[in-house]
HTML snippet that shows the backbone in 3Dmol.js (N, CA, C, O; Angstrom):
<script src="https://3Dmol.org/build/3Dmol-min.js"></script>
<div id="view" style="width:600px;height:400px;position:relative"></div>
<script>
const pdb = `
ATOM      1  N   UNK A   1       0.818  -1.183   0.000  1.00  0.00           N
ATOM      2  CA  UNK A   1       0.000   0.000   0.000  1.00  0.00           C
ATOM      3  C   UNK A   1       0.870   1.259   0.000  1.00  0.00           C
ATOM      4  O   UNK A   1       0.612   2.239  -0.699  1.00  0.00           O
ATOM      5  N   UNK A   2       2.048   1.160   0.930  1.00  0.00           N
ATOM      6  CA  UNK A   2       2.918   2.509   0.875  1.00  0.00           C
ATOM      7  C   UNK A   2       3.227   2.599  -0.538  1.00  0.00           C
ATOM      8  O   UNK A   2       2.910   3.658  -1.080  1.00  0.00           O
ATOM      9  N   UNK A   3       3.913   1.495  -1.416  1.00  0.00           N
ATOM     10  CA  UNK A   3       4.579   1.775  -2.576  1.00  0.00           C
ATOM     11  C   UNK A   3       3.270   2.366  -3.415  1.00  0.00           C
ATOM     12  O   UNK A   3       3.415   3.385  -4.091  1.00  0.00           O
ATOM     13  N   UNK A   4       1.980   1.687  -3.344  1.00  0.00           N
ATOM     14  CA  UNK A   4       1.125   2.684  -4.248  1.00  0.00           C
ATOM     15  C   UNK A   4       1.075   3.923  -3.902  1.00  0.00           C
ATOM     16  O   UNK A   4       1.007   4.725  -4.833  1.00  0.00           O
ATOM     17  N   UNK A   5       1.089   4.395  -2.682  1.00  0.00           N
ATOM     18  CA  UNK A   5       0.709   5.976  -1.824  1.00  0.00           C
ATOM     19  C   UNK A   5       2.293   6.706  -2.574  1.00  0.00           C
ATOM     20  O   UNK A   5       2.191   7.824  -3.078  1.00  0.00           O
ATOM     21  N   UNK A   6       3.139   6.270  -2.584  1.00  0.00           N
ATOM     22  CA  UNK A   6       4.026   6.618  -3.125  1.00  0.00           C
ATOM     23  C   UNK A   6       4.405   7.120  -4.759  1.00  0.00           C
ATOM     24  O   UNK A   6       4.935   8.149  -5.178  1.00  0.00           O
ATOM     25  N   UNK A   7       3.867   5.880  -5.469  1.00  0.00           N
ATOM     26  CA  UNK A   7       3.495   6.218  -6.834  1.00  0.00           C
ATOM     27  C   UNK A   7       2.522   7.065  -7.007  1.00  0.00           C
ATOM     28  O   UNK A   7       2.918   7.767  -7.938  1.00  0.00           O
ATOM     29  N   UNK A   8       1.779   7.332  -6.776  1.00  0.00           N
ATOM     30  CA  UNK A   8       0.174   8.456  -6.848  1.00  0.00           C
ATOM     31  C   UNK A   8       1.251   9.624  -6.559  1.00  0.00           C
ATOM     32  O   UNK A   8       1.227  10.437  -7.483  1.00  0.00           O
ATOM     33  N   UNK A   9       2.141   9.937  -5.606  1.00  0.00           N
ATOM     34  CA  UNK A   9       2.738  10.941  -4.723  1.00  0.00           C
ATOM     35  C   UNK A   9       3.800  11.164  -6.524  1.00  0.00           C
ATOM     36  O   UNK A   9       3.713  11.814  -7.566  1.00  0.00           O
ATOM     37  N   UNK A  10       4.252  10.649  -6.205  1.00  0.00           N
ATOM     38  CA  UNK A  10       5.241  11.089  -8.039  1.00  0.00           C
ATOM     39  C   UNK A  10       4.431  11.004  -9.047  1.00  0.00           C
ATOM     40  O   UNK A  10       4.889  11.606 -10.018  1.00  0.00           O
ATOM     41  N   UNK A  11       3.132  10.374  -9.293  1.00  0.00           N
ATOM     42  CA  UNK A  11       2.530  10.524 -10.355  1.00  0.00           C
ATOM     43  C   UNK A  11       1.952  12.389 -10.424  1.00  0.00           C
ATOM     44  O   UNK A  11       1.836  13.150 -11.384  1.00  0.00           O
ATOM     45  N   UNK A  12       1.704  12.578  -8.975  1.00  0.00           N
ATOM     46  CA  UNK A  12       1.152  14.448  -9.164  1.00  0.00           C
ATOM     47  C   UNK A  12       2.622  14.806  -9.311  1.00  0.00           C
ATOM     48  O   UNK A  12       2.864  15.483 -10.311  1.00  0.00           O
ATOM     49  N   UNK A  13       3.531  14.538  -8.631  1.00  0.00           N
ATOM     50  CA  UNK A  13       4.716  15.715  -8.964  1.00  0.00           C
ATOM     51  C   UNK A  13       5.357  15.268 -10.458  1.00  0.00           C
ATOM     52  O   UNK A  13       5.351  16.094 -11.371  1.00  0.00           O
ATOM     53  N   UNK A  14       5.754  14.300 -10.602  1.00  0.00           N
ATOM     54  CA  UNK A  14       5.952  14.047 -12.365  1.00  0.00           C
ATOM     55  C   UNK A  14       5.640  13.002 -12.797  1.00  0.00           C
ATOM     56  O   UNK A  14       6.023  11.958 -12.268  1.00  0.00           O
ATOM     57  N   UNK A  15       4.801  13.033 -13.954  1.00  0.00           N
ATOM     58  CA  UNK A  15       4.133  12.256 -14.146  1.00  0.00           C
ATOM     59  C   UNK A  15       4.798  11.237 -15.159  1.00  0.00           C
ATOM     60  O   UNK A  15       4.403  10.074 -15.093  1.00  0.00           O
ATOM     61  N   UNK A  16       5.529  11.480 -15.860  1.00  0.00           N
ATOM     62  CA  UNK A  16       6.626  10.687 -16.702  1.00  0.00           C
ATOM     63  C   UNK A  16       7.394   9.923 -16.032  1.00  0.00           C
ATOM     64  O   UNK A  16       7.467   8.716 -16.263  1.00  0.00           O
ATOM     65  N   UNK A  17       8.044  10.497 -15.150  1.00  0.00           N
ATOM     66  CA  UNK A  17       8.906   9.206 -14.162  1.00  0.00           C
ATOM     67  C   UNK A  17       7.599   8.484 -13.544  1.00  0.00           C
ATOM     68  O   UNK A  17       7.641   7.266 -13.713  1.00  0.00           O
ATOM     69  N   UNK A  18       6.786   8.810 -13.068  1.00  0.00           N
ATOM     70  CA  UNK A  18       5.740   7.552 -12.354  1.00  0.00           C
ATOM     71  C   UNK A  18       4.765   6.306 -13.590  1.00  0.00           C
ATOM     72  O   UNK A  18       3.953   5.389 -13.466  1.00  0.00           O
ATOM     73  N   UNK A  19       5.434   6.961 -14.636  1.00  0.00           N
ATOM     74  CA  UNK A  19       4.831   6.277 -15.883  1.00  0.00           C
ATOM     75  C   UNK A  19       6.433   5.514 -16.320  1.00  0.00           C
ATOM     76  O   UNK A  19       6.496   4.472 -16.973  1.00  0.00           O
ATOM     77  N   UNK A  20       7.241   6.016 -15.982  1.00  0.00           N
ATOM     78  CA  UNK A  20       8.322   5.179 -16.384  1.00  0.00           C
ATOM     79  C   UNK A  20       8.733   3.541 -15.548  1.00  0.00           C
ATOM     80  O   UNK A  20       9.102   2.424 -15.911  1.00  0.00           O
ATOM     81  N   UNK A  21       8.301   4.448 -13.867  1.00  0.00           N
ATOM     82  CA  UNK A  21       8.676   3.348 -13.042  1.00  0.00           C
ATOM     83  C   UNK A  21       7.298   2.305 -13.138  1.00  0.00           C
ATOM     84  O   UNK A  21       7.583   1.151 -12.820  1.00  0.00           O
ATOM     85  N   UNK A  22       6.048   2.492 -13.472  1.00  0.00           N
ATOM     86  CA  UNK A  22       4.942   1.502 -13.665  1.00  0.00           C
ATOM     87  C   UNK A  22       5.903   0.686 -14.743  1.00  0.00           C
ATOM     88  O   UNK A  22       6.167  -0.478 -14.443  1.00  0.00           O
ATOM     89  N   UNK A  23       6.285   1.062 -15.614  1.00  0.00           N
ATOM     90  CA  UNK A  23       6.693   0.301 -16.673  1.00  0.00           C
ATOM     91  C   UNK A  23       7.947  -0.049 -16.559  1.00  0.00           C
ATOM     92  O   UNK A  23       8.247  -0.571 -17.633  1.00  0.00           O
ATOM     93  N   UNK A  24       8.885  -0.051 -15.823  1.00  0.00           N
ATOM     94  CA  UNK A  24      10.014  -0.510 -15.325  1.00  0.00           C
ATOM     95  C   UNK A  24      10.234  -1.529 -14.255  1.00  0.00           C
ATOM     96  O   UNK A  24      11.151  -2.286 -13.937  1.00  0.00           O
ATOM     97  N   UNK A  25       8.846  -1.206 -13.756  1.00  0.00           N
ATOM     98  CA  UNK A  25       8.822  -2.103 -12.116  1.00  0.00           C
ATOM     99  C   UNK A  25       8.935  -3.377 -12.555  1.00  0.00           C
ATOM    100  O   UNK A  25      10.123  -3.672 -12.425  1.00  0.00           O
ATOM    101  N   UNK A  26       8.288  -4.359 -13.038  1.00  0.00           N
ATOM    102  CA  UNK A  26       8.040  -5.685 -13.732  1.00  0.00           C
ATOM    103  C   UNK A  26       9.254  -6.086 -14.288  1.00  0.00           C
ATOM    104  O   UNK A  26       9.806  -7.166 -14.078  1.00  0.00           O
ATOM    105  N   UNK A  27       9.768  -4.921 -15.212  1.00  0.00           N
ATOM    106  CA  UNK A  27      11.060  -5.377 -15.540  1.00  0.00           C
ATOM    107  C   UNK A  27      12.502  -5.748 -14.734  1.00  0.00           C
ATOM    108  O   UNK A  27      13.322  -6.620 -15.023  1.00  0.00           O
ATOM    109  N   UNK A  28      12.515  -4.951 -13.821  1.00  0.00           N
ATOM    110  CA  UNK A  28      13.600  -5.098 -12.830  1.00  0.00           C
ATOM    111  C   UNK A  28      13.287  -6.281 -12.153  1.00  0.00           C
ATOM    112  O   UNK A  28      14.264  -7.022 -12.043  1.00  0.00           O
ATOM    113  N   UNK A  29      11.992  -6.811 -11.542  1.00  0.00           N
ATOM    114  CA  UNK A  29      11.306  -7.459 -10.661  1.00  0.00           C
ATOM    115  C   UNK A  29      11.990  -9.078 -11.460  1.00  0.00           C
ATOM    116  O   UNK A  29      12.666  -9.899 -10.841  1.00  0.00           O
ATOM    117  N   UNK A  30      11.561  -9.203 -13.020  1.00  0.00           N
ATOM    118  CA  UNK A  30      11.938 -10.268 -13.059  1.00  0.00           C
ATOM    119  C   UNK A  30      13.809 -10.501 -13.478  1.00  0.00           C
ATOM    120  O   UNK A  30      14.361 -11.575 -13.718  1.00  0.00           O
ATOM    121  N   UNK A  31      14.412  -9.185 -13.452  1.00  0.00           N
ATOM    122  CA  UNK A  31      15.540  -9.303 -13.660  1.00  0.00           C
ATOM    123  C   UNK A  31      16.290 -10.050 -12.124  1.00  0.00           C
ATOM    124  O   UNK A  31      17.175 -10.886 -11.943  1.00  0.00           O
ATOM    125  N   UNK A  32      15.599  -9.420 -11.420  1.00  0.00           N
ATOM    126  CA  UNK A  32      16.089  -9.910  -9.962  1.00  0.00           C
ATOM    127  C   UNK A  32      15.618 -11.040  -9.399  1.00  0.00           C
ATOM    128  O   UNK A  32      16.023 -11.407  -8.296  1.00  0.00           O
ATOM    129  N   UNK A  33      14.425 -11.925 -10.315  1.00  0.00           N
ATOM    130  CA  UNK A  33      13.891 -13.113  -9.499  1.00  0.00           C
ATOM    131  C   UNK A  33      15.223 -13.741  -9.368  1.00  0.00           C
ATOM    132  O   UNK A  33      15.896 -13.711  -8.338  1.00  0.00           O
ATOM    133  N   UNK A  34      15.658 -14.476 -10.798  1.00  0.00           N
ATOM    134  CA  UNK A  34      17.037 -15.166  -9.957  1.00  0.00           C
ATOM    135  C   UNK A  34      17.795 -15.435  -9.126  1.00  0.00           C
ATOM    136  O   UNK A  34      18.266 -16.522  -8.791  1.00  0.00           O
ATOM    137  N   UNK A  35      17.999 -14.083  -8.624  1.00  0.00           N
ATOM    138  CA  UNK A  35      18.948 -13.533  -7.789  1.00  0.00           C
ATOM    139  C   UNK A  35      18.760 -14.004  -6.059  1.00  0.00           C
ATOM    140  O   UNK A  35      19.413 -14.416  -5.100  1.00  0.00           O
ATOM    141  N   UNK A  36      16.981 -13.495  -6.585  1.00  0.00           N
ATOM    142  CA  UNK A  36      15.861 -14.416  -5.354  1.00  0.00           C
ATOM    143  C   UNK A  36      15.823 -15.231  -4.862  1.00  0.00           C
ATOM    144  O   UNK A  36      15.688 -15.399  -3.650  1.00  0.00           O
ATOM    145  N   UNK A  37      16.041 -16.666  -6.474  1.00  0.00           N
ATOM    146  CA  UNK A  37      15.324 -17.931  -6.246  1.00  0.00           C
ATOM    147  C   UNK A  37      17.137 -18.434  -5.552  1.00  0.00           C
ATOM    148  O   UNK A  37      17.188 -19.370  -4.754  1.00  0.00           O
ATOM    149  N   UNK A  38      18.495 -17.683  -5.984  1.00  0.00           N
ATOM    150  CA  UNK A  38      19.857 -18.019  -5.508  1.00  0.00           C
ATOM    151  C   UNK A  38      19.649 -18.457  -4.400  1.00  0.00           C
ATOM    152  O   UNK A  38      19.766 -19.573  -3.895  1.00  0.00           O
ATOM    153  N   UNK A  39      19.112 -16.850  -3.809  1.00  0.00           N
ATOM    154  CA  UNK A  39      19.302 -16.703  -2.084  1.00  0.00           C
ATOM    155  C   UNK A  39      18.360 -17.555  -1.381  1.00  0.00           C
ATOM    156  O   UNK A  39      18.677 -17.881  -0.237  1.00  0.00           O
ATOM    157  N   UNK A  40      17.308 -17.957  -1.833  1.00  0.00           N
ATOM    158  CA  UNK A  40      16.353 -18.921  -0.927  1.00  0.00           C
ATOM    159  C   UNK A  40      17.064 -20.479  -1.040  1.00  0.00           C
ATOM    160  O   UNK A  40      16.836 -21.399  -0.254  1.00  0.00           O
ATOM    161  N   UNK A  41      17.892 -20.529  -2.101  1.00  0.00           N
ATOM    162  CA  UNK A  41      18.299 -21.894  -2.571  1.00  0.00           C
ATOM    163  C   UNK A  41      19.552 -21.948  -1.926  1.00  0.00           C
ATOM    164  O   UNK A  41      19.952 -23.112  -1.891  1.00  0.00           O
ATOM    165  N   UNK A  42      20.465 -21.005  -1.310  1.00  0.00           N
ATOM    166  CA  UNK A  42      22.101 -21.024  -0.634  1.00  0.00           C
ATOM    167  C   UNK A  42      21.301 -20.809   0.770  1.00  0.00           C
ATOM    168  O   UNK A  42      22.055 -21.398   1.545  1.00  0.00           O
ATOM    169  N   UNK A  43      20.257 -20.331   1.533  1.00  0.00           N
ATOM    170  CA  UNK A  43      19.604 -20.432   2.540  1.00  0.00           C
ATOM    171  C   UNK A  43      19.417 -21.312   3.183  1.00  0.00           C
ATOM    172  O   UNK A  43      19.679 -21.366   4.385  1.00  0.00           O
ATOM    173  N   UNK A  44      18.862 -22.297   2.433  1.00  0.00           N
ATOM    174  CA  UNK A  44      18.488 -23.742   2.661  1.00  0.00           C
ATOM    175  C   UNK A  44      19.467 -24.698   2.672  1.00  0.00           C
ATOM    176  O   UNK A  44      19.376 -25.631   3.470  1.00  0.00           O
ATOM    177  N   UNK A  45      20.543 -24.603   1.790  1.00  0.00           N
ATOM    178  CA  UNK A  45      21.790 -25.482   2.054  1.00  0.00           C
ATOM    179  C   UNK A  45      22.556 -24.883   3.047  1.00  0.00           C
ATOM    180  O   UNK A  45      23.196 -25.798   3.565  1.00  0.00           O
ATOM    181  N   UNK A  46      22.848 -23.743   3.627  1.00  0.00           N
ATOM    182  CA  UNK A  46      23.490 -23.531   4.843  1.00  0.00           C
ATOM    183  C   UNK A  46      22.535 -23.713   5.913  1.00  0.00           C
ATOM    184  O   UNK A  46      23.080 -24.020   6.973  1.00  0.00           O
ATOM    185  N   UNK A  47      21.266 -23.617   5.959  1.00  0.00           N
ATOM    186  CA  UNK A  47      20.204 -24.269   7.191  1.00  0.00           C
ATOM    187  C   UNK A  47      20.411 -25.892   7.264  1.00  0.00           C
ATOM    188  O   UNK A  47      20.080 -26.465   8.301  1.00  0.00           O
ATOM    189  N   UNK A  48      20.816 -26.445   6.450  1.00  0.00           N
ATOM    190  CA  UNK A  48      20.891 -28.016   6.274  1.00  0.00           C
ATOM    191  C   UNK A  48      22.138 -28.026   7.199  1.00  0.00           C
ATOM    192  O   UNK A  48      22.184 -28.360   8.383  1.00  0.00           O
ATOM    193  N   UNK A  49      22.995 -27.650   6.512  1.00  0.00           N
ATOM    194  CA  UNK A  49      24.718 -27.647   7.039  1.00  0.00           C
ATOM    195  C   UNK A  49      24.987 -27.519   8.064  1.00  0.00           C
ATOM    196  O   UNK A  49      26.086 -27.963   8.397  1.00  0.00           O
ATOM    197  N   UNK A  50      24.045 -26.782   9.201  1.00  0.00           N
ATOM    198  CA  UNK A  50      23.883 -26.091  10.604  1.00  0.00           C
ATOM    199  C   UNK A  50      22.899 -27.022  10.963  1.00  0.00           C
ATOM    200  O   UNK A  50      22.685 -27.222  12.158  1.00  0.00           O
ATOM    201  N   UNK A  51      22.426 -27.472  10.312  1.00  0.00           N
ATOM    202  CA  UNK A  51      21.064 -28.643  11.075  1.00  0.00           C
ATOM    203  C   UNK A  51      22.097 -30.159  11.096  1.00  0.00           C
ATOM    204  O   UNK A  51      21.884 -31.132  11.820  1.00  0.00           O
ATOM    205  N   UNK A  52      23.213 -30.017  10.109  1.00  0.00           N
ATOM    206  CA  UNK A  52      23.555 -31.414  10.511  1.00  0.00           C
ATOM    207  C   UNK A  52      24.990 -31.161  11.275  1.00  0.00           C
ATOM    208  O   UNK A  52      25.389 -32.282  11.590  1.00  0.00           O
ATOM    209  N   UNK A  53      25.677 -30.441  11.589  1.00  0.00           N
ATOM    210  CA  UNK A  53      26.660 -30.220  11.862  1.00  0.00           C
ATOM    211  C   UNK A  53      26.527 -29.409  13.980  1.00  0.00           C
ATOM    212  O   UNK A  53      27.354 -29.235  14.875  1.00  0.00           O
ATOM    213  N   UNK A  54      25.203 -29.203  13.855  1.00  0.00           N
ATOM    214  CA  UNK A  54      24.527 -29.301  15.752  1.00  0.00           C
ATOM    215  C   UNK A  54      23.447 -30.215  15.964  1.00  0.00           C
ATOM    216  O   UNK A  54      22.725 -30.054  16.948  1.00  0.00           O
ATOM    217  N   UNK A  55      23.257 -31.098  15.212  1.00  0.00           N
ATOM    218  CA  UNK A  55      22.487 -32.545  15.886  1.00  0.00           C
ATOM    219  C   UNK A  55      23.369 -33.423  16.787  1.00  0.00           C
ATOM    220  O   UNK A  55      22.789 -33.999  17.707  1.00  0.00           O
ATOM    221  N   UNK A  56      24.320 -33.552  16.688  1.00  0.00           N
ATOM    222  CA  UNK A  56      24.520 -34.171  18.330  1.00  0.00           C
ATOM    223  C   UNK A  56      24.945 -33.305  19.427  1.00  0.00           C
ATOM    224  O   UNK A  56      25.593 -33.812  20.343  1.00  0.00           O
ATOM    225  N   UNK A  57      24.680 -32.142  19.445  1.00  0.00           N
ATOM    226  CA  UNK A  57      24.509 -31.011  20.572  1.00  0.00           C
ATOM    227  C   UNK A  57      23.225 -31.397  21.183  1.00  0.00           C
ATOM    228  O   UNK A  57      22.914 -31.596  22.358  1.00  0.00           O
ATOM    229  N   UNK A  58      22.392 -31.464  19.802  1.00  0.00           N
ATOM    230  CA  UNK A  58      20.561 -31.436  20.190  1.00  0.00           C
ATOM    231  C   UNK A  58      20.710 -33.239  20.475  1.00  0.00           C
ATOM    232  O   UNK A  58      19.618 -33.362  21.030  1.00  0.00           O
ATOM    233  N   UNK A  59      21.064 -34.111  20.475  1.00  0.00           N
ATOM    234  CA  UNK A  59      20.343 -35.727  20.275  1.00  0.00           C
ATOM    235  C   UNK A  59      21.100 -35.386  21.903  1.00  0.00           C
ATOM    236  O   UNK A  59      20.438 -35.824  22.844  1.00  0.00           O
ATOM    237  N   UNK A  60      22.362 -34.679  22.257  1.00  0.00           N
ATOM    238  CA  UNK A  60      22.810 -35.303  23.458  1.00  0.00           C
ATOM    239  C   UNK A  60      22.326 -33.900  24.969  1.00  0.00           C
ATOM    240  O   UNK A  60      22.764 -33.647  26.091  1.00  0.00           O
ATOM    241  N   UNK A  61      21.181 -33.338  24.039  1.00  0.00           N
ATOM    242  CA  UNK A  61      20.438 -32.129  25.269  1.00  0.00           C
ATOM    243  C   UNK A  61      19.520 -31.828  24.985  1.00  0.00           C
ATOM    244  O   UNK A  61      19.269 -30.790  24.373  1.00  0.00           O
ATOM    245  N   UNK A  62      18.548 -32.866  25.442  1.00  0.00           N
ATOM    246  CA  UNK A  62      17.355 -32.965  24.505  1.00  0.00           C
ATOM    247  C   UNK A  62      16.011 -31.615  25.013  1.00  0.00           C
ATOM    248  O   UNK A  62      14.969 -31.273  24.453  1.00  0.00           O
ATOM    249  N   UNK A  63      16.753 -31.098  26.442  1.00  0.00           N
ATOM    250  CA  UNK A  63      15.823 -30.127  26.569  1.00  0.00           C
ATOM    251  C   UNK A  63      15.889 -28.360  26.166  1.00  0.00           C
ATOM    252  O   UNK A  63      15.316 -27.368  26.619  1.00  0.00           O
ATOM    253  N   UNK A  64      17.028 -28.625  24.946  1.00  0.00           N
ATOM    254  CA  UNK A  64      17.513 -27.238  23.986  1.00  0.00           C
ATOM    255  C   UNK A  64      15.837 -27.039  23.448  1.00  0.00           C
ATOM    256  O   UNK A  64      15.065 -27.924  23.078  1.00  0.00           O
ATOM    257  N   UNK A  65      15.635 -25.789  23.536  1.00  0.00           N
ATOM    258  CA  UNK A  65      15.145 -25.211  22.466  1.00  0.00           C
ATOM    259  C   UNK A  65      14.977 -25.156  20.935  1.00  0.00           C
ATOM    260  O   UNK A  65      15.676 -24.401  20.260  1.00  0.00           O
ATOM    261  N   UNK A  66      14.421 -25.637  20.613  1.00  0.00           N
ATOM    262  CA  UNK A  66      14.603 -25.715  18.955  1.00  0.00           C
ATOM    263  C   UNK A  66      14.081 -24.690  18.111  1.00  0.00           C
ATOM    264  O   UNK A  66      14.224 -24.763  16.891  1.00  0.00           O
TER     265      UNK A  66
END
`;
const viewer = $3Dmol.createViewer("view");
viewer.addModel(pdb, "pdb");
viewer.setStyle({}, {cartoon: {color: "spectrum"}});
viewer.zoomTo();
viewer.render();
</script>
């Protein structure tokens, strides 16, 4: 909701850049999914790496917090 309150806000002060960034937004958006799908995918292999490398901390104290 802010980013629309925001666009309306540059669409009164200039209306060409708020017509540029409607039409730019999508583009950047999927330039950067990749970049996205990297970081959720190197996330998960260092959560693995830390999940197997403190399981016998956790198997030998079983009342840790998880």
């Amino acid at each position: 909701m802010i980013k629309f309150l925001l666009w309306l806000i540059l669409l009164i002060l200039c209306w060409p850049i708020a017509l540029l960034a409607l039409v730019l937004y999508p583009i950047v958006w999927l330039l950067l999914l990749p970049f996205r799908l990297v970081g959720i995918a190197v996330d998960g292999v260092l959560k693995s790496i830390w999940s197997i490398v403190t399981l016998p901390a956790r198997i030998l104290n079983p009342k840790q917090k998880k």
